[in-house]
Phi, psi and omega in degrees: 000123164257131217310300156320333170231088282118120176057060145082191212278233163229130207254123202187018178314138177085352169325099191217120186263128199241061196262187212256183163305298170338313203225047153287161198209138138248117197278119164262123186245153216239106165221170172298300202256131166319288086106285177284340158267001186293304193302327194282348186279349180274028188275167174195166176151187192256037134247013164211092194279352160208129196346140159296125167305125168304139168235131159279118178242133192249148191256172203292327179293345181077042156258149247236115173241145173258229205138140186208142175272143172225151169216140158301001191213071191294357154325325188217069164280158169269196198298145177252053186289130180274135161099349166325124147327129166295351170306316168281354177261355169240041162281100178327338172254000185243008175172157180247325164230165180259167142242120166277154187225008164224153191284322172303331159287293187303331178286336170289314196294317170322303231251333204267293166237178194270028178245151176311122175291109165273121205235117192234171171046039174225134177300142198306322196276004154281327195273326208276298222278338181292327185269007164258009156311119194271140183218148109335267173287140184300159176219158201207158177209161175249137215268141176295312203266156164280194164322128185271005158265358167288356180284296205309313162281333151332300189322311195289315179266026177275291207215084167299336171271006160306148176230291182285160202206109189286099189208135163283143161235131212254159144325082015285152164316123164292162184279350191256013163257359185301314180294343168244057158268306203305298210289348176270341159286299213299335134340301150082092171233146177257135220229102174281087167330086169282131163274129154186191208229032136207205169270343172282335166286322204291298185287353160277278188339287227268334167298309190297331171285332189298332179292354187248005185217093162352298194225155174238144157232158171269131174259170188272087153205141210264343202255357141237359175263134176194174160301342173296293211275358204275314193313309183293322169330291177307304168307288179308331163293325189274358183256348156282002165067039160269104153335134182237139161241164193113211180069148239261345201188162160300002183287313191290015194261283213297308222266011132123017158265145220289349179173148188188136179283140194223163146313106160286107183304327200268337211234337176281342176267037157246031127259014158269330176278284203313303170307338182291337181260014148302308185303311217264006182240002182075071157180128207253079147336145177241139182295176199195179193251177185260148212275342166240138190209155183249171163238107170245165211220138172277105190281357178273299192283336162296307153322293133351285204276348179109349197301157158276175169308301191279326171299352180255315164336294185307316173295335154306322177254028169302335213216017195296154177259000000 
């Protein structure tokens, strides 16, 4: 089981770009598996009036990625001829920016093609060391995971009387802890920094702590939160009755953590539009988390724990559009 893909594909269905004339872009977008590519193939709308053709592209080693064109002008998609180099499909005439959606196809598109990159649905510690990579052409990404502070607040209006606050932290310090150290004051939560460098440490670190700790959050790192470390995690917090909040996807939700702001799947492509037409215009979006997020709450374990009625209603709708 893998944690990271856990609840289907890339859920992006209705994708349709309503970009201005000024900024039509034609989009190749890219994966390993079809798979991963289902919800965007089912877009319709009146700038893409009918499902896009599936394509096969084969990379220079010669595996076979799938794939598809989206466009603002479908007049002038290219041709969907199957079985093509990718090399030839990332060609400026034949598309302005790809978008990849699995981290083995963004490691392809780097090395493959000269057109501007968009890097989706892969987590920031996965995504930042792939984008310091030398291209030519720019590249940018939107993050698989939301903010990890916005769990924190979740937290707070889950469970107002929390104080201490649980978290692993890996070697060197991630970038994404300086901002929820601020946001764990201004909150005024006290927020206790397990140091360790894998998930067997991740799962030691956390017996000695749990009676002093309120809350646990999971950070968005898979080398040390993973399928090996969450269960035994998850069994302990819950039999000390500590709430966990997080995780990189709603699965971790499903796999028994009591709650975490996610990525709206139905809502991100309309930040997909906009960077694909930044990109496809010479201007580089600095990657980023994604600007719509949901809040899902485990109802089994909110029980278990004891939550009202009315505190998790307050938490469903933190982030309600």
């Amino acid at each position: 089981m893998r944690l990271q893909a856990l609840g289907g594909g890339l859920l992006i269905a209705g994708l349709t770009f309503q970009i201005a004339a000024t900024e039509a872009a034609t989009a190749l977008f890219l994966a390993r598996e079809a798979s991963l590519l289902s919800g965007i193939c089912g877009m319709s709308g009146p700038l893409s009036p009918a499902p896009p053709l599936p394509l096969s592209m084969i990379t220079q080693a010669g595996e076979s990625l799938s794939g598809f064109f989206t466009t603002s002008t479908p007049q002038e998609v290219p041709t969907a001829n199957s079985g093509m180099a990718l090399t030839e499909r990332c060609r400026a005439d034949q598309a302005d920016v790809v978008v990849a959606c699995d981290r083995e196809t963004i490691q392809t598109v780097i090395q493959e093609c000269a057109i501007p990159l968009l890097a989706v649905r892969v987590s920031r510690q996965q995504v930042t060391p792939l984008l310091t990579f030398p291209r030519q052409a720019a590249a940018s990404a939107i993050y698989l995971e939301a903010d990890p502070l916005l769990n924190l607040q979740l937290a707070r209006v889950l469970l107002p009387q929390a104080r201490t606050v649980g978290v692993w932290v890996s070697t060197p310090a991630p970038a994404w802890l300086s901002s929820l150290r601020r946001e764990a004051r201004r909150l005024q939560f006290t927020l206790e920094e397990m140091r360790v460098s894998d998930d067997l440490e991740a799962v030691r670190a956390l017996r000695p702590r749990l009676t002093r700790l309120d809350v646990v959050l999971l950070p968005p790192d898979s080398t040390l939160i993973n399928e090996w470390s969450l269960k035994p995690l998850l069994l302990m917090t819950l039999r000390q009755g500590v709430p966990v909040f997080g995780g990189l996807t709603a699965s971790y939700v499903e796999a028994g953590v009591l709650a975490a702001v996610v990525a709206d799947e139905a809502r991100l492509p309309e930040q997909m539009q906009r960077f694909i037409a930044e990109l496809a215009h010479g201007r580089t979006p600095a990657p980023t988390y994604p600007t719509t997020v949901r809040v899902v709450i485990n109802a089994t374990v909110a029980q278990t724990l004891g939550l009202s009625a009315d505190a998790v209603a307050r938490a469903r709708a933190l982030f309600s559009r």
